[in-house]
N, CA, C and O of each residue as an XYZ file, in Angstrom:
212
protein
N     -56.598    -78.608     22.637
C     -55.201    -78.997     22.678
C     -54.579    -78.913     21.292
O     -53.414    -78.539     21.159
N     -55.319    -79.248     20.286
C     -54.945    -79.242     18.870
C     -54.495    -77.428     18.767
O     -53.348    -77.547     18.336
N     -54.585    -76.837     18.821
C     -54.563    -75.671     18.135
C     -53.195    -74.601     19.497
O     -52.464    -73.620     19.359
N     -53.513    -75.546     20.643
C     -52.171    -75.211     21.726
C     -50.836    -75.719     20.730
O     -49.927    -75.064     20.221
N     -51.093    -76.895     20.706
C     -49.731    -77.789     19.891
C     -49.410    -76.900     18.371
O     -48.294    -76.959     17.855
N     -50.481    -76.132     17.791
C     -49.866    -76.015     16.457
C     -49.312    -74.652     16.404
O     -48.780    -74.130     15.424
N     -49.562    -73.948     17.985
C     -49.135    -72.576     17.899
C     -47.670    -72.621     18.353
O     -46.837    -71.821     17.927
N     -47.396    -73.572     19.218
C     -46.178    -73.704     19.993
C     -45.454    -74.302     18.672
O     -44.228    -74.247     18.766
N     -45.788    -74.692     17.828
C     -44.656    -75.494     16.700
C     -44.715    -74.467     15.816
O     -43.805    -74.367     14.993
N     -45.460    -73.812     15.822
C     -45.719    -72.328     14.868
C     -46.438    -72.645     13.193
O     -46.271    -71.939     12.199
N     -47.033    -73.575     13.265
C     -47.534    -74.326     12.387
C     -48.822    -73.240     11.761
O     -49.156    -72.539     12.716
N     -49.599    -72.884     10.585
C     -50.358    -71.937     10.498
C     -51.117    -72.963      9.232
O     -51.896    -72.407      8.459
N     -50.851    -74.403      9.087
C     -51.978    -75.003      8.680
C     -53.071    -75.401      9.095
O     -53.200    -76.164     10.053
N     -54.304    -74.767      8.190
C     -55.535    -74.815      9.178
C     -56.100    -76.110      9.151
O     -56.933    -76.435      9.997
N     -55.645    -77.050      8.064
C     -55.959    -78.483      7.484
C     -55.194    -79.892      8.684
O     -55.424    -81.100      8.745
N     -54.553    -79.276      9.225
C     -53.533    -80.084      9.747
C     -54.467    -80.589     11.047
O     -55.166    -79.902     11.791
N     -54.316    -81.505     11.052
C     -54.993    -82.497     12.465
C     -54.070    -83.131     13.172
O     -53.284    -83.813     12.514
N     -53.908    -83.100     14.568
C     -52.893    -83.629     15.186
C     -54.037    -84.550     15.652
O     -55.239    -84.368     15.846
N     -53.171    -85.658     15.764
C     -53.894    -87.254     16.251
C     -53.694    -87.760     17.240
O     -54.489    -88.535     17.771
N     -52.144    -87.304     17.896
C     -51.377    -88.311     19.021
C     -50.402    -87.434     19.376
O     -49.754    -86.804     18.541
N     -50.190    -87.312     20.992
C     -48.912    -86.882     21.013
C     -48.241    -87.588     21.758
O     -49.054    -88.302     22.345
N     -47.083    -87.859     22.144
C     -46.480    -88.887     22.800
C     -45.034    -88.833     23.005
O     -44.573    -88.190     22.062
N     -44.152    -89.187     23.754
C     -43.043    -89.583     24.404
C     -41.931    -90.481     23.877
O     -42.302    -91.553     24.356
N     -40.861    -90.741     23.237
C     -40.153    -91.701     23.189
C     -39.313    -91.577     23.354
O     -38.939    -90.464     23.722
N     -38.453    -92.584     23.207
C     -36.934    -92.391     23.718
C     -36.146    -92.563     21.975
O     -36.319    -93.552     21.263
N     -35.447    -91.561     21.658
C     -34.486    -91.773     20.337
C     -33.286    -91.347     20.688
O     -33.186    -90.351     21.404
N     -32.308    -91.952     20.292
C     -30.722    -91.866     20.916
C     -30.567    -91.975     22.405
O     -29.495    -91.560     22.846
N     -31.115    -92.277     22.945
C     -30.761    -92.051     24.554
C     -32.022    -90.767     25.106
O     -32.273    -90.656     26.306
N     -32.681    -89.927     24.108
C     -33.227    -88.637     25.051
C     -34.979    -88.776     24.484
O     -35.662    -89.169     23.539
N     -35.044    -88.296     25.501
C     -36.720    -88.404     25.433
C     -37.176    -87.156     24.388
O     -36.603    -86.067     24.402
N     -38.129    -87.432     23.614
C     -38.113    -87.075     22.319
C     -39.914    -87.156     22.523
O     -40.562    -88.198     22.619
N     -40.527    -85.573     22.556
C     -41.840    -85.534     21.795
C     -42.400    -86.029     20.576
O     -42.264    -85.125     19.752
N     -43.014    -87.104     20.002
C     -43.950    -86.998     18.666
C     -45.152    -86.783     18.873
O     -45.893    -87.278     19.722
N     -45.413    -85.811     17.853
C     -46.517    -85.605     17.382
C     -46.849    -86.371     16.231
O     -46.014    -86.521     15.339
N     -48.229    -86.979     16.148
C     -48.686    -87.796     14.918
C     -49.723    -86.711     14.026
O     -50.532    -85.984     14.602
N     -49.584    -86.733     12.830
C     -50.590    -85.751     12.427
C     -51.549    -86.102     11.456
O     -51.960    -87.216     11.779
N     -52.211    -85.654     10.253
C     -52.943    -85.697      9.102
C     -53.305    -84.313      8.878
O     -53.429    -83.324      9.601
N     -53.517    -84.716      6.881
C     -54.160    -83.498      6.515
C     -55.368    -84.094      6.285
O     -55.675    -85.129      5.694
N     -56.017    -83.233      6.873
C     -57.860    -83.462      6.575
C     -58.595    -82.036      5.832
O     -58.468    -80.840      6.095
N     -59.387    -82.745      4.822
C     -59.013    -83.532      4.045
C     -57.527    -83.647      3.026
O     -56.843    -82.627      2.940
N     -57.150    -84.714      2.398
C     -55.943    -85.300      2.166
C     -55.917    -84.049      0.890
O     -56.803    -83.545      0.199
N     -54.736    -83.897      0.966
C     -54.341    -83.186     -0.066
C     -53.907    -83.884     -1.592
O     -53.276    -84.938     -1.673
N     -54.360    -83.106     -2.741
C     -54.842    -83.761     -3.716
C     -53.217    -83.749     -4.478
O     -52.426    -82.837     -4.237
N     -52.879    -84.908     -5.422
C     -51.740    -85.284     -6.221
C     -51.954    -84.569     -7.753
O     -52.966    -84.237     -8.369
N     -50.836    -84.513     -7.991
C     -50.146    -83.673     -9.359
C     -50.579    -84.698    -10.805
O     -49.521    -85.054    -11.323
N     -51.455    -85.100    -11.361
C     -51.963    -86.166    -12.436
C     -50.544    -86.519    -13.270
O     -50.279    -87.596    -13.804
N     -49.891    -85.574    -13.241
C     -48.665    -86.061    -14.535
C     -47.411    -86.514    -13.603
O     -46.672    -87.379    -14.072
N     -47.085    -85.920    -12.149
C     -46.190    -86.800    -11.355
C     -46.306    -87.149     -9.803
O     -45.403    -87.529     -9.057
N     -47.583    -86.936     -9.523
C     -47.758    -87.387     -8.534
C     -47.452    -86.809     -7.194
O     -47.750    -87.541     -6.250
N     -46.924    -85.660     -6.909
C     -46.374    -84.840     -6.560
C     -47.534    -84.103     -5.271
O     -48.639    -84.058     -5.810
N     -47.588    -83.771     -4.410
C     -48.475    -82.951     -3.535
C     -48.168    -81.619     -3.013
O     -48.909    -81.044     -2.216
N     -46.908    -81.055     -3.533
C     -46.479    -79.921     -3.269
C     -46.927    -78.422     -4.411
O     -45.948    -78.055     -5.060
N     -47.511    -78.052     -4.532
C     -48.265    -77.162     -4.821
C     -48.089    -75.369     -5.018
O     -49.063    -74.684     -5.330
């Protein structure tokens, strides 16, 4: 199911772990979330902390 969900979002991180998917209601309309993680966590920038790379 993990790798159904990341093709349909078009997602091409291979790190990415989906955890949960689920249903809610936001504004009035039913609204998919997906919960995710990077496994393993992606590492911070020493001088600002930063994870974008």
């Amino acid at each position: 199911m993990n790798d159904s969900i990341k093709k349909m979002l078009r997602l091409i991180e291979k790190d990415l772990m989906i955890t949960e998917v689920s249903y809610e209601t936001f504004q009035k309309k039913k609204t998919l979330i997906v919960d995710a993680v990077f496994s393993p966590a992606p590492h911070t920038c020493r001088n600002c902390g930063s994870t974008v790379v």
